[in-house]
gemmi code that builds the backbone of each chain (N, CA, C; Angstrom):
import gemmi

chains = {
    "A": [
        ("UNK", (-49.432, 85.311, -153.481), (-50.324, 84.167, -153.572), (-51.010, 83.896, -152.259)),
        ("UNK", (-51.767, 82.805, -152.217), (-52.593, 82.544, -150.681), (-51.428, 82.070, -150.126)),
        ("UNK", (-51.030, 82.636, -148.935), (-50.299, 82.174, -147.611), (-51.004, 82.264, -146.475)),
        ("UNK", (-50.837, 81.845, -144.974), (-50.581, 81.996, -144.038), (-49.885, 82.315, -143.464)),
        ("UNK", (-49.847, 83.519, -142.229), (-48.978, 84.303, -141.866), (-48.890, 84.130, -140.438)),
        ("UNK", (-47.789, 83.403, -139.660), (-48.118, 83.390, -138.019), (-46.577, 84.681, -137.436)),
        ("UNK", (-47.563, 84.833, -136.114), (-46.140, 85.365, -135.654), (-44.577, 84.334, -135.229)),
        ("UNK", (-43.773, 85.531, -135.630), (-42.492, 84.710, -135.460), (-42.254, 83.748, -133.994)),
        ("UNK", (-41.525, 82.697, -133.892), (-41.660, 82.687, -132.329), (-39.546, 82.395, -132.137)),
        ("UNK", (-39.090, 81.830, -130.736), (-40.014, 81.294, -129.987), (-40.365, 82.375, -129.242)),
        ("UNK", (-41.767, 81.730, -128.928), (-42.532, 82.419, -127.327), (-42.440, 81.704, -126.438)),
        ("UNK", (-41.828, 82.450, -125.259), (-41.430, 82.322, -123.783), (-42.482, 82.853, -122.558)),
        ("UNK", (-42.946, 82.227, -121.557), (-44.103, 82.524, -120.912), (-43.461, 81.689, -119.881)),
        ("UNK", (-44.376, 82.554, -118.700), (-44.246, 81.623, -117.639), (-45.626, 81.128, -117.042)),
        ("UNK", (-45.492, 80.057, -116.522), (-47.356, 79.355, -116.127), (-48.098, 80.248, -115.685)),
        ("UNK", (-49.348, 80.091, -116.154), (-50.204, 80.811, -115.700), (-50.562, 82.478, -116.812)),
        ("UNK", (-49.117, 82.445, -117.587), (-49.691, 83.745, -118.221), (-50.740, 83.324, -119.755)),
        ("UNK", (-51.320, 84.747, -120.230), (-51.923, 84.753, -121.265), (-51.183, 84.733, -122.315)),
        ("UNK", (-51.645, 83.477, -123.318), (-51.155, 83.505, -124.740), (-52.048, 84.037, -126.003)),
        ("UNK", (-51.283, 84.360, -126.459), (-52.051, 85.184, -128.004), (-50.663, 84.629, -129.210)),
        ("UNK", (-51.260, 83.786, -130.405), (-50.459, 83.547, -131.475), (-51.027, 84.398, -132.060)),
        ("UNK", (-51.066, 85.459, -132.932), (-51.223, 86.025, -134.326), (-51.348, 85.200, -135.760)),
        ("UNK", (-52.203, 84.929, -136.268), (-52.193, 84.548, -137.634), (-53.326, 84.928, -138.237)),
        ("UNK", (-52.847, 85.187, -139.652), (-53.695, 85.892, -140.315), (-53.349, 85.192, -141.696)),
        ("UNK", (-54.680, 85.568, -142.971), (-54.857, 84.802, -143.804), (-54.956, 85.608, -145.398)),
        ("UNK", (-54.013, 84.976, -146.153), (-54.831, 85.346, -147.726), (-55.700, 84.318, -148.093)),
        ("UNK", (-56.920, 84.836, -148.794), (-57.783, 83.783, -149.714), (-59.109, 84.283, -150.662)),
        ("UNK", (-59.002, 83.626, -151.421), (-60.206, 83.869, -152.093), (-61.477, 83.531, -151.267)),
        ("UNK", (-62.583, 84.106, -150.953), (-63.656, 83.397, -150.396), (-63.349, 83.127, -148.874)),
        ("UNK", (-64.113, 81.807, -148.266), (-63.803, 82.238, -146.650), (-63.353, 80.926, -146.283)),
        ("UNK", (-62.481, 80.257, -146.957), (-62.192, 78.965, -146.493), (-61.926, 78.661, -144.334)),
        ("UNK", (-61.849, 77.260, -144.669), (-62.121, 76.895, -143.257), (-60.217, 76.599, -142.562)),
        ("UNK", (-61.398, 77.206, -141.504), (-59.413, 77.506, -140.482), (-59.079, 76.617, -139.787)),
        ("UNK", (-57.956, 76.183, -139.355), (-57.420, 75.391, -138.410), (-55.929, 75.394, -137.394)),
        ("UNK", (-56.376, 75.358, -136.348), (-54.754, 74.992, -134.859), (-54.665, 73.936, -134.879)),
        ("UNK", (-53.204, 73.566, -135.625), (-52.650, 72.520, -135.397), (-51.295, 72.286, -134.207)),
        ("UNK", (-51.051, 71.567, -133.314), (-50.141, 71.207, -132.533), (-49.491, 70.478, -132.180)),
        ("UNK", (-47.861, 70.772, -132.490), (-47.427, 69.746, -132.777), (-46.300, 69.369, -131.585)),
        ("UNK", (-46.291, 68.424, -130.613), (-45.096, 68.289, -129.311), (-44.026, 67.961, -129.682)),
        ("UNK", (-43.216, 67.579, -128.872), (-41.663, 67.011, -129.331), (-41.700, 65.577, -129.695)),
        ("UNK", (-41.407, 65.437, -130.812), (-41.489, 63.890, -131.580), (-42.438, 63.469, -131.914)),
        ("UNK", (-43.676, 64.476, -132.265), (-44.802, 63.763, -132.362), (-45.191, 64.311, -133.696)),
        ("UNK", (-46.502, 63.879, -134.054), (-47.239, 64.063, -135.600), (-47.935, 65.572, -135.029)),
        ("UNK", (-48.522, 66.173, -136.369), (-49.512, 67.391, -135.594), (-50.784, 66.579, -135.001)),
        ("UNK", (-51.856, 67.078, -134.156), (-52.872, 67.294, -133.846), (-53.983, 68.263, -134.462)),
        ("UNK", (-54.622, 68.317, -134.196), (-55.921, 68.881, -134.748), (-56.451, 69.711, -133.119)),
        ("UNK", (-55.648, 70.961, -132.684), (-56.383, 71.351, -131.496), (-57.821, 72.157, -131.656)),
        ("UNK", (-58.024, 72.739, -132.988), (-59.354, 73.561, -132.751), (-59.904, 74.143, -134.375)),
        ("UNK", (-61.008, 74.294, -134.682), (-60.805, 74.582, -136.216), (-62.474, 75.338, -136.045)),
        ("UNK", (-63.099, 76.276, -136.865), (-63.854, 77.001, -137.433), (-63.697, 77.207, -139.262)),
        ("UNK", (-65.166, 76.655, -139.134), (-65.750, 76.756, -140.861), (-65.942, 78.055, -141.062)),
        ("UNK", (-66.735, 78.818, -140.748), (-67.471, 79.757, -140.915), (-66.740, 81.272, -140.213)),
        ("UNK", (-67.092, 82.279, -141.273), (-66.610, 83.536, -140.382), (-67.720, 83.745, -139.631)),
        ("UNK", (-67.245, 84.196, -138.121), (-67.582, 84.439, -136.742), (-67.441, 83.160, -136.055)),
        ("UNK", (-67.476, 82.137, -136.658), (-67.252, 80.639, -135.726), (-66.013, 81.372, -134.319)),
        ("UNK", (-66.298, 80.337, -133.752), (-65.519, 79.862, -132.596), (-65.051, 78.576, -131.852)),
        ("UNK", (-63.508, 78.418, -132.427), (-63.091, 77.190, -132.285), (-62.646, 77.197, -131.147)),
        ("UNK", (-62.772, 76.336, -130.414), (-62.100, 76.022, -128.704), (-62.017, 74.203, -128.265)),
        ("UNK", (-60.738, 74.617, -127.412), (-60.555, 72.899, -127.321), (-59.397, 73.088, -126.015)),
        ("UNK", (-59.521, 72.767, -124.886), (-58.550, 72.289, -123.931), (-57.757, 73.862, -123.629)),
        ("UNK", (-59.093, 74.724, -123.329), (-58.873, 76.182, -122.849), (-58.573, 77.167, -123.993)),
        ("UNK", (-58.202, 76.767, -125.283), (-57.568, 77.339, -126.460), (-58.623, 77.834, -127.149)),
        ("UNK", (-58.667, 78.839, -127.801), (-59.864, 79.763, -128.176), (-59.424, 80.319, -129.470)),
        ("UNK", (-60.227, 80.625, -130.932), (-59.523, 80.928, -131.886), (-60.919, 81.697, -132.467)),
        ("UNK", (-60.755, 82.974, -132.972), (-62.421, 83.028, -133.755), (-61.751, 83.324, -135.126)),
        ("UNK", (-62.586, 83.126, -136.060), (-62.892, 83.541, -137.343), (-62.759, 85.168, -137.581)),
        ("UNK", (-62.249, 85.454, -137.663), (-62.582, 86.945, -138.301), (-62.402, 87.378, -139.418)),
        ("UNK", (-62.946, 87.060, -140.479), (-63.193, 87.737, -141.936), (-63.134, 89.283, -142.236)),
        ("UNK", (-63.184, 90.643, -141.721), (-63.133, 91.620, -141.335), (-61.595, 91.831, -141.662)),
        ("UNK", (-60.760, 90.942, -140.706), (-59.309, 91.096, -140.690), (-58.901, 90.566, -141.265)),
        ("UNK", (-59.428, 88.999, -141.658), (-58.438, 88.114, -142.289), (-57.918, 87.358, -140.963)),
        ("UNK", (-58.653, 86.825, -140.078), (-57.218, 86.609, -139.165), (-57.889, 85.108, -138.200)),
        ("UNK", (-57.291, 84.684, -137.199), (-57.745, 83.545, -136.411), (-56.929, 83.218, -135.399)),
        ("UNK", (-56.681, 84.343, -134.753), (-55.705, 84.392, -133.511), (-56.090, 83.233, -132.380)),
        ("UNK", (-55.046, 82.597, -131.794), (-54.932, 81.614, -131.031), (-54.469, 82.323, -129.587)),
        ("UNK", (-55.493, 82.252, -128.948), (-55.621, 82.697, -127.527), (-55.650, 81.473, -125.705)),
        ("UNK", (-55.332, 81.193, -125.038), (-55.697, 80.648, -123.845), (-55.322, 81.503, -122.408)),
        ("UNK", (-55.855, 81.782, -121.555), (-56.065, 82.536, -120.651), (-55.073, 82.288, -119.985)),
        ("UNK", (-54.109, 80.964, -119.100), (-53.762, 80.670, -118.336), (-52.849, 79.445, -119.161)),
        ("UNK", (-51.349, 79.515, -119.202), (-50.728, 78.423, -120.144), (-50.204, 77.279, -118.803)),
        ("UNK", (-50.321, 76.529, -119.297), (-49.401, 75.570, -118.602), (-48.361, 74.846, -119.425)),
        ("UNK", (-46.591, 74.233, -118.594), (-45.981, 73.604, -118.654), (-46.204, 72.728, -119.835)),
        ("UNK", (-47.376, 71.979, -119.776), (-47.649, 70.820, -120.905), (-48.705, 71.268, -122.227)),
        ("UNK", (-48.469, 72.711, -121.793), (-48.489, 73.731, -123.509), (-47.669, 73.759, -124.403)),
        ("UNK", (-45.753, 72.998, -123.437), (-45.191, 74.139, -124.682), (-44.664, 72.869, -125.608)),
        ("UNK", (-45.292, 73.470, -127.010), (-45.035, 72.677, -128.523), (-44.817, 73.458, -129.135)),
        ("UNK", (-45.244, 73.086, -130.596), (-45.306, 74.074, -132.035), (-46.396, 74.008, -132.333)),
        ("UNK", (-46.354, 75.474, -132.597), (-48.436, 75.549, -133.146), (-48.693, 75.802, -134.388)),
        ("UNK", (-49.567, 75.655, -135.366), (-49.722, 76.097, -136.426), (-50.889, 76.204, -136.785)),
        ("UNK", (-50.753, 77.309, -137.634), (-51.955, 78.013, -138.167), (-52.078, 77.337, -139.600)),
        ("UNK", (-53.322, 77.035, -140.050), (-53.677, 76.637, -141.481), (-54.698, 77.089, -141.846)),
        ("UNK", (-55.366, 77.386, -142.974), (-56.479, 77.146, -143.813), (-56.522, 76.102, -145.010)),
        ("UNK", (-58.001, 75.942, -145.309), (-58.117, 74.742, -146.625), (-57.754, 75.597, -147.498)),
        ("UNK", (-57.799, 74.592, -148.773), (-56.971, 75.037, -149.975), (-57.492, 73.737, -150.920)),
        ("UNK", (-58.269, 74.364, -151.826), (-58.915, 73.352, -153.214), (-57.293, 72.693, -153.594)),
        ("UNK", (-57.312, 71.831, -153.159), (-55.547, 71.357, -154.018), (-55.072, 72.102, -154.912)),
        ("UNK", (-54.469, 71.530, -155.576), (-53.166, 72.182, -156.645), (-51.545, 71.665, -155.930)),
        ("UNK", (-50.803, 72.532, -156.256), (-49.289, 72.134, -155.716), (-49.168, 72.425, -154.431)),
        ("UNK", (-49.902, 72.922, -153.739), (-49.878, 73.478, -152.461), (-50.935, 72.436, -151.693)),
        ("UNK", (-51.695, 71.474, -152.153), (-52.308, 70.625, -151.141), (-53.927, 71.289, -150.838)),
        ("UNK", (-54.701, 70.343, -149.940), (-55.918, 70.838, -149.964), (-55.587, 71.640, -147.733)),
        ("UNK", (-54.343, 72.223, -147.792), (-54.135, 72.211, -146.415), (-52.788, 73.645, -146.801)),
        ("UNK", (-53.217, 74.985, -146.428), (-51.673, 75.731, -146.116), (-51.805, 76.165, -144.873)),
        ("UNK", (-50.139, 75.961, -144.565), (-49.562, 75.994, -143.177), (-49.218, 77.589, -143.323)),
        ("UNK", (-48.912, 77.918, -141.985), (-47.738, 79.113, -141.387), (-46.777, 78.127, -141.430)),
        ("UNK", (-45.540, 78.752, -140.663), (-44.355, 78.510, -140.670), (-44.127, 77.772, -138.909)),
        ("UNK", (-45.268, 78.030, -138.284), (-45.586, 77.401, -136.876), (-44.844, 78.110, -135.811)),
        ("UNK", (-45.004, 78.596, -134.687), (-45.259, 79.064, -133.538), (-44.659, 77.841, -132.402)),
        ("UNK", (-42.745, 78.667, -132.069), (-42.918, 77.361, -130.902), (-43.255, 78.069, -129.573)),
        ("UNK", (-43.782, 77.525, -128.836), (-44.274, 77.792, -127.549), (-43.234, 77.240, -126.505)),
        ("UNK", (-42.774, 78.226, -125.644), (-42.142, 77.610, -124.077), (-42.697, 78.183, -122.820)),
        ("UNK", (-43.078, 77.170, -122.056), (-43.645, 77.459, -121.084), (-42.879, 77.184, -119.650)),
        ("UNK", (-42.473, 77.920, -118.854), (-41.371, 77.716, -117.802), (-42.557, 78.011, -116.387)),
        ("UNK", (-42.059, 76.924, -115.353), (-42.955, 77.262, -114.758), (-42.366, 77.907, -113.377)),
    ],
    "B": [
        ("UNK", (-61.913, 54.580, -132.844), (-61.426, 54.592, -133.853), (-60.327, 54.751, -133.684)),
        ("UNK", (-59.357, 53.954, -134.822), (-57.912, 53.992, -134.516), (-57.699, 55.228, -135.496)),
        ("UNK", (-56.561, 55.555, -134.756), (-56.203, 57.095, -135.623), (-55.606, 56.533, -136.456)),
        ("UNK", (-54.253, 57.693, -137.702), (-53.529, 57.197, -138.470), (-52.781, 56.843, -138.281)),
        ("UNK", (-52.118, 55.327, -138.998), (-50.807, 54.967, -137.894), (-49.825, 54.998, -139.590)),
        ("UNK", (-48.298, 55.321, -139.225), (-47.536, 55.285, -139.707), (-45.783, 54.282, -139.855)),
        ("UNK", (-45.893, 53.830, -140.643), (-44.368, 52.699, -140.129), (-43.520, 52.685, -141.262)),
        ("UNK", (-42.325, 52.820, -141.082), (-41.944, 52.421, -139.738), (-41.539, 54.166, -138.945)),
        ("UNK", (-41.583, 53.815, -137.837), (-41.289, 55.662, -136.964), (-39.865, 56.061, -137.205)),
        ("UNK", (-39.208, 55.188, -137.596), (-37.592, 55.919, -137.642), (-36.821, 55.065, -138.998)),
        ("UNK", (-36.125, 55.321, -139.105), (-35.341, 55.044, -140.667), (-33.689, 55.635, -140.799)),
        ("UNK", (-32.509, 54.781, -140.977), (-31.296, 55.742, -141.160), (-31.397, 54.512, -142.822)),
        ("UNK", (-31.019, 55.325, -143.519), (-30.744, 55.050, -145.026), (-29.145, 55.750, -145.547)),
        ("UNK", (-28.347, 55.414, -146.583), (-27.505, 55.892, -146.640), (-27.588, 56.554, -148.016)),
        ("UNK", (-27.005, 57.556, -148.518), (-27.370, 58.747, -149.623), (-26.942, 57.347, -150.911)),
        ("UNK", (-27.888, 57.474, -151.619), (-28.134, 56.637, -153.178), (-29.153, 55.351, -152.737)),
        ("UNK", (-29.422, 54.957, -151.831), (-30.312, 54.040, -151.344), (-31.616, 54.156, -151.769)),
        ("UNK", (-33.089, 53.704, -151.918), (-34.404, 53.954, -151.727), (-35.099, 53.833, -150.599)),
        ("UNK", (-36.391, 54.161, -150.343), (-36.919, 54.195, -149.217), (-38.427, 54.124, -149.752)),
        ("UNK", (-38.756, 52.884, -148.689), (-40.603, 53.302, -148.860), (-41.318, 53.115, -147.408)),
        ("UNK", (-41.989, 53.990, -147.109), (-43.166, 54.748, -146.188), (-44.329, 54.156, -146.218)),
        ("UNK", (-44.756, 53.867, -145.168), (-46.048, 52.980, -145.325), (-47.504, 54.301, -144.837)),
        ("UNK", (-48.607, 54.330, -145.234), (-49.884, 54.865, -144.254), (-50.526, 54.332, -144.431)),
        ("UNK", (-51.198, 54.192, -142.966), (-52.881, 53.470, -142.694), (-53.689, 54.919, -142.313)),
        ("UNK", (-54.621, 55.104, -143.455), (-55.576, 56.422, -143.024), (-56.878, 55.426, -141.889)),
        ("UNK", (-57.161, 56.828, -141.420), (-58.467, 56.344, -140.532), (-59.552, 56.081, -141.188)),
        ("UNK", (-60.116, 54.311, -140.763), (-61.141, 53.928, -141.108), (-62.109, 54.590, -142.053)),
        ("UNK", (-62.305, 54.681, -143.286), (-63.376, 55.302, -143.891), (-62.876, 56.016, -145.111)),
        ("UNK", (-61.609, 56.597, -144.427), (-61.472, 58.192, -144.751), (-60.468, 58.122, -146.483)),
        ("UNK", (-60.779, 58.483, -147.318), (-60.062, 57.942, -148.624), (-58.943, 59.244, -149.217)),
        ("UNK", (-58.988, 59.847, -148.798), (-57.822, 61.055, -149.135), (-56.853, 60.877, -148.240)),
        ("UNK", (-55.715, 60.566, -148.681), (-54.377, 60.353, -147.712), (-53.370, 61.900, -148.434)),
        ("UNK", (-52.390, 62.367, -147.815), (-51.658, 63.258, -148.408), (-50.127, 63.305, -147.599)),
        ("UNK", (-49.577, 63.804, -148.152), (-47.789, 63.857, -147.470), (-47.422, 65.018, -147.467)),
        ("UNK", (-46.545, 64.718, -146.698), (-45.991, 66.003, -146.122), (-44.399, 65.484, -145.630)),
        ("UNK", (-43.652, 66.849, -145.742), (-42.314, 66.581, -145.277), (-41.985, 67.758, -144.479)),
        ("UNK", (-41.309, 67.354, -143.874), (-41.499, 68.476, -142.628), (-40.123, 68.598, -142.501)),
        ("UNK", (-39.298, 69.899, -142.646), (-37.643, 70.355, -142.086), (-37.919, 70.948, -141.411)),
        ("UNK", (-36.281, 71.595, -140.717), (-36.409, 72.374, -139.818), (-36.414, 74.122, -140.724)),
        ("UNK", (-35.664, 74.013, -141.558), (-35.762, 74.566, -142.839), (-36.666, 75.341, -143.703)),
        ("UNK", (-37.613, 74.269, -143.835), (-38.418, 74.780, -144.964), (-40.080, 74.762, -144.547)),
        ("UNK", (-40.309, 73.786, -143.437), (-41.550, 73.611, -142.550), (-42.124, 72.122, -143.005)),
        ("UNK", (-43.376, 73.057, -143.266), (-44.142, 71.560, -144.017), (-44.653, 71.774, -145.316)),
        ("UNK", (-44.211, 70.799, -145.986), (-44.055, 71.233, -147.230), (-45.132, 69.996, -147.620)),
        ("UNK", (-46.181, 69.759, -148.322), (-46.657, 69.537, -149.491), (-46.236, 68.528, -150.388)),
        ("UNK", (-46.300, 66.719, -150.353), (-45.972, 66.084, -151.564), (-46.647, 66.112, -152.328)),
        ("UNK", (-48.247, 65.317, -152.296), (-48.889, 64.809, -153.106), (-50.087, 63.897, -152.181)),
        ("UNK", (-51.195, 64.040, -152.596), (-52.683, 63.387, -152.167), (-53.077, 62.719, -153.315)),
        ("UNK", (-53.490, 61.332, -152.512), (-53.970, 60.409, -153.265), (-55.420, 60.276, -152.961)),
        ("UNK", (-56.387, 60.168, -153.982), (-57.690, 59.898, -153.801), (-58.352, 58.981, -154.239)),
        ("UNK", (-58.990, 57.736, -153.571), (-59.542, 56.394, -154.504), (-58.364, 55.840, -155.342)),
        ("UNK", (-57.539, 55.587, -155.047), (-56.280, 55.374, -155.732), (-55.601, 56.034, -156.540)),
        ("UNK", (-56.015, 57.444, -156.883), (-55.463, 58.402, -157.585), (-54.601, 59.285, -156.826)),
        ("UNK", (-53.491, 59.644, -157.968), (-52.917, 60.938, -157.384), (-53.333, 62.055, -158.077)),
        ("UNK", (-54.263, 62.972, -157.056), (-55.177, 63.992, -156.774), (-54.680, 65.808, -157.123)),
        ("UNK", (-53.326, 65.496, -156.388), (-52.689, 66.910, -155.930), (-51.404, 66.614, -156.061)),
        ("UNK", (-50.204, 67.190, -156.304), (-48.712, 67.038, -156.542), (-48.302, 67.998, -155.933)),
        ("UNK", (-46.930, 68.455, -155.045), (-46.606, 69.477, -154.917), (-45.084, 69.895, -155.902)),
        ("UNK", (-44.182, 70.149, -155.334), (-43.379, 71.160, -155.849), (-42.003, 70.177, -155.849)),
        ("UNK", (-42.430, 68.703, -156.152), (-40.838, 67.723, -155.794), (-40.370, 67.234, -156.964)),
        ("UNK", (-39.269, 66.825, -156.622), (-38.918, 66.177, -157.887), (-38.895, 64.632, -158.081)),
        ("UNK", (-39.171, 63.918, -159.046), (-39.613, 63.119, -159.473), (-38.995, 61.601, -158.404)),
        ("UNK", (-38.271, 61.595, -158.066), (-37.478, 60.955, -156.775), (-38.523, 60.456, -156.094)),
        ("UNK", (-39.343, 61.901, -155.746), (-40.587, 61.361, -154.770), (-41.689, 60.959, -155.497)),
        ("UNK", (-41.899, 59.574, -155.115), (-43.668, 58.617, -155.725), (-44.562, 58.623, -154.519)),
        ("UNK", (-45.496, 58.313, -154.777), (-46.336, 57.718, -154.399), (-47.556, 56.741, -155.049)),
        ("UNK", (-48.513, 55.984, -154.204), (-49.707, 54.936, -154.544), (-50.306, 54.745, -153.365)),
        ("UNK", (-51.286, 54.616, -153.638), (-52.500, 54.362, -153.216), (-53.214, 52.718, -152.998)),
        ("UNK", (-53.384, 52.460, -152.302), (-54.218, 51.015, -152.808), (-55.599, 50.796, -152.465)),
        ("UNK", (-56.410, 49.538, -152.571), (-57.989, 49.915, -152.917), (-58.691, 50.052, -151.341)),
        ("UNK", (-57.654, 49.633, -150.305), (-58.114, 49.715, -149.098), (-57.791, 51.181, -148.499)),
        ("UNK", (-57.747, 52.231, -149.047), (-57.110, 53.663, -148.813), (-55.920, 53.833, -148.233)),
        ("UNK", (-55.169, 52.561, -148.020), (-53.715, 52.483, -147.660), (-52.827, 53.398, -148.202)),
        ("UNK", (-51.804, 54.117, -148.153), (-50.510, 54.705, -148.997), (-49.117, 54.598, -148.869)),
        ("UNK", (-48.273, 54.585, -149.869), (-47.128, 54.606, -149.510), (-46.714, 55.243, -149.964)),
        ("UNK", (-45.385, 56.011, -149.931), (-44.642, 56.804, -150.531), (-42.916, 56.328, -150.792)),
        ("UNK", (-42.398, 56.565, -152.220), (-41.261, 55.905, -152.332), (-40.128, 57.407, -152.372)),
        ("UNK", (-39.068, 57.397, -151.969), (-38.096, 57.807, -151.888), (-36.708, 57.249, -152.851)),
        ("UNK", (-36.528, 57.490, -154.319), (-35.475, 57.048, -154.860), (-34.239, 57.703, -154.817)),
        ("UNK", (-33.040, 56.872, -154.910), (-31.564, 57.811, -154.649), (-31.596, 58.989, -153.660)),
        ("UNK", (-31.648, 58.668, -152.538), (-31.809, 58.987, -151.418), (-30.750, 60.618, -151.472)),
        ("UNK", (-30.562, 61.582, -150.883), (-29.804, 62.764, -150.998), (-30.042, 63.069, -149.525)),
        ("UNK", (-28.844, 63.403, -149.052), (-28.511, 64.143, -147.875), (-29.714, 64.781, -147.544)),
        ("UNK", (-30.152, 65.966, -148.223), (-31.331, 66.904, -147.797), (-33.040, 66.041, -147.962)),
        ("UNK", (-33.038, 64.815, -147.732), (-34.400, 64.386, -147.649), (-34.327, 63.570, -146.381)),
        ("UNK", (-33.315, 64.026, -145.684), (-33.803, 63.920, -144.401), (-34.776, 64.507, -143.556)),
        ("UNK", (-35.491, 64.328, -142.898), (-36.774, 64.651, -142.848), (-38.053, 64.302, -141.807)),
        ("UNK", (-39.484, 65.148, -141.125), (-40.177, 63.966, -140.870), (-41.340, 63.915, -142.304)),
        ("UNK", (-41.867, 63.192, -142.629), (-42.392, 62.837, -143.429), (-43.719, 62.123, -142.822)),
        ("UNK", (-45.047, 63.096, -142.860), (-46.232, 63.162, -142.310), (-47.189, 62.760, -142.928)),
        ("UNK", (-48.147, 61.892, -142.992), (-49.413, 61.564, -143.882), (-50.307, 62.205, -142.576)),
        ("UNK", (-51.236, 62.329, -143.678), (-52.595, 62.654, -142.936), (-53.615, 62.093, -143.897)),
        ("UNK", (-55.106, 62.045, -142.999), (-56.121, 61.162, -143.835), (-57.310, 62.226, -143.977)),
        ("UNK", (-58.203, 62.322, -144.526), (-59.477, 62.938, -144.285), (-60.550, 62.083, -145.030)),
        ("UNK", (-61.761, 62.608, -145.005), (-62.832, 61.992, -145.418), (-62.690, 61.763, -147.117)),
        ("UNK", (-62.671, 63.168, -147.325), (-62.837, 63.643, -148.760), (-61.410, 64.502, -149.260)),
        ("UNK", (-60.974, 65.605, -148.483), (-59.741, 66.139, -148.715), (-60.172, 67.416, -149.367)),
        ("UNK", (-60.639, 67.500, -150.809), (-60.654, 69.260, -151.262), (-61.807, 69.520, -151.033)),
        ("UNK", (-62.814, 68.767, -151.809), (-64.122, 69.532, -151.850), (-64.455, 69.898, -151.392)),
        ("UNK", (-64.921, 68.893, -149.529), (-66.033, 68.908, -148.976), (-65.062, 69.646, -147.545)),
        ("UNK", (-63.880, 70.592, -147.839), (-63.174, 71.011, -147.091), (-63.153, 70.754, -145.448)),
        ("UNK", (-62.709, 68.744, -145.137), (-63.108, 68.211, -144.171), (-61.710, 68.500, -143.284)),
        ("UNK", (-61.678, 67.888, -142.362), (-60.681, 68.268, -140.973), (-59.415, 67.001, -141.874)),
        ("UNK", (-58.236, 67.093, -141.763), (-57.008, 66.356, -142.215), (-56.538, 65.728, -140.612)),
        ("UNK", (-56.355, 64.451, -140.664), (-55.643, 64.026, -139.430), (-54.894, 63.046, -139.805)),
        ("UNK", (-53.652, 63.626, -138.702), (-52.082, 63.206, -138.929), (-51.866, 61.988, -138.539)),
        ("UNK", (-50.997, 61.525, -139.005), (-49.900, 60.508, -138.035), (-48.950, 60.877, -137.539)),
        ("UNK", (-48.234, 59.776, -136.674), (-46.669, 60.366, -136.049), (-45.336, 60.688, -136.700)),
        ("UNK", (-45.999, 60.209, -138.162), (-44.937, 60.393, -138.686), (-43.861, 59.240, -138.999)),
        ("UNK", (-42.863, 59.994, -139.851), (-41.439, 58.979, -140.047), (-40.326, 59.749, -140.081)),
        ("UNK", (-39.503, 59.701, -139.254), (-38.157, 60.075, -138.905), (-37.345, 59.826, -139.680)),
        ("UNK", (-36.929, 59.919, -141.257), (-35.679, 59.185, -142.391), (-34.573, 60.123, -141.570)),
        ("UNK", (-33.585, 59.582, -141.717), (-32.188, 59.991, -141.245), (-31.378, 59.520, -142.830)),
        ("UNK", (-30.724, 60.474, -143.316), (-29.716, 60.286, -144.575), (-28.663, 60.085, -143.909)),
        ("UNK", (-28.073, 59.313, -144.309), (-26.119, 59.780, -144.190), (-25.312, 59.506, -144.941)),
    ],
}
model = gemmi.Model(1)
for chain_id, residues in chains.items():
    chain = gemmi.Chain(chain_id)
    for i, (resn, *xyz) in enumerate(residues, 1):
        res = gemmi.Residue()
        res.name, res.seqid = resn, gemmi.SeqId(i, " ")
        for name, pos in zip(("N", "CA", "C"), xyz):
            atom = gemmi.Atom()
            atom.name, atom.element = name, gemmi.Element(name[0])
            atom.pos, atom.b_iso = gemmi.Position(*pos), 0.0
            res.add_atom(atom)
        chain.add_residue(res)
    model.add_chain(chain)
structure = gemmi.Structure()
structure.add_model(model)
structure.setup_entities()
């Protein structure tokens, strides 16, 4: 069925290095993508999202493109810092049904040691 | 704009008890939806309410309600409470929700604690 697929985590980094999440997508058609992030005790966020394949979502160094080709919307930032490390998640829309107008991955925790 | 706010943030209930969840969606926005979040199972999918309707259902059992009211407010009820619905339990609001495949934004949530 349509899922979302992130890589397993946790991921361990130390400041300053490059991050890459992996996620990739089933769907009919080209629904719209989204990085969600979520800290310790908190609700998710909304860090970055693209409608369109080739878009390019970016927000607070975090970089994600569209790629329809692959299926995919990898979550990239050049340089991590300390007050990176949360849980990330990958989503696309979804016309409701039992699954909501929103499917998740399974989320991406991030640690960042400095 | 005030974001979505959620109350109360924490909750201990004891197993056979009920529980109800309050949401304030952001200004405007008339699609509210739930979510329950384990460590377990992730985020799972209750049910979206739209214009006072329930829109979308997910995969629960009847325990879990929800309503809507005419100010896009929501709540969600929790009957006979069970060990495993401990939980955070997430609303989010959007404009529209399926169609017009708009951005969903969260609240902080609610912390239920069973025991």
């Amino acid at each position: 069925g349509d899922s979302v697929t992130q890589m397993e985590g946790p991921v361990t980094l130390s400041e300053e290095a490059f991050l890459t999440i992996n996620c990739t997508y089933t769907a009919t058609g080209y629904p719209s993508l989204f990085w969600y992030v979520q800290y310790p005790g908190e609700g998710l966020q909304l860090l970055l999202k693209a409608t369109k394949a080739d878009d390019k979502g970016s927000n607070k160094g975090f970089e994600a493109t569209y790629r329809k080709e692959t299926t995919s919307f990898h979550l990239e930032k050049g340089s991590v810092q300390v007050s990176d490390s949360a849980v990330y998640f990958c989503a696309r829309h979804n016309y409701g049904g039992s699954q909501g107008n929103l499917i998740f991955g399974k989320g991406t925790k991030l640690s960042v040691k400095p | 704009k005030a974001g979505v706010t959620q109350t109360p943030r924490y909750l201990i209930k004891t197993r056979g008890q009920q529980v109800t969840l309050s949401c304030s969606p952001i200004s405007g926005h008339r699609s509210v939806s739930w979510y329950q979040q384990t460590p377990g199972q992730g985020l799972q999918f209750l049910f979206e309410y739209f214009s006072e309707t329930q829109r979308n259902k997910g995969n629960f059992p009847g325990r879990f309600s929800g309503r809507q009211f005419s100010n896009s407010r929501s709540e969600m009820n929790v009957s006979t409470l069970e060990l495993g619905d401990s939980a955070l339990y997430l609303c989010a609001s959007s404009l529209d929700g399926g169609v017009l495949a708009d951005t969903q934004y969260f609240g902080p949530g609610t912390r239920l604690t069973v025991l």
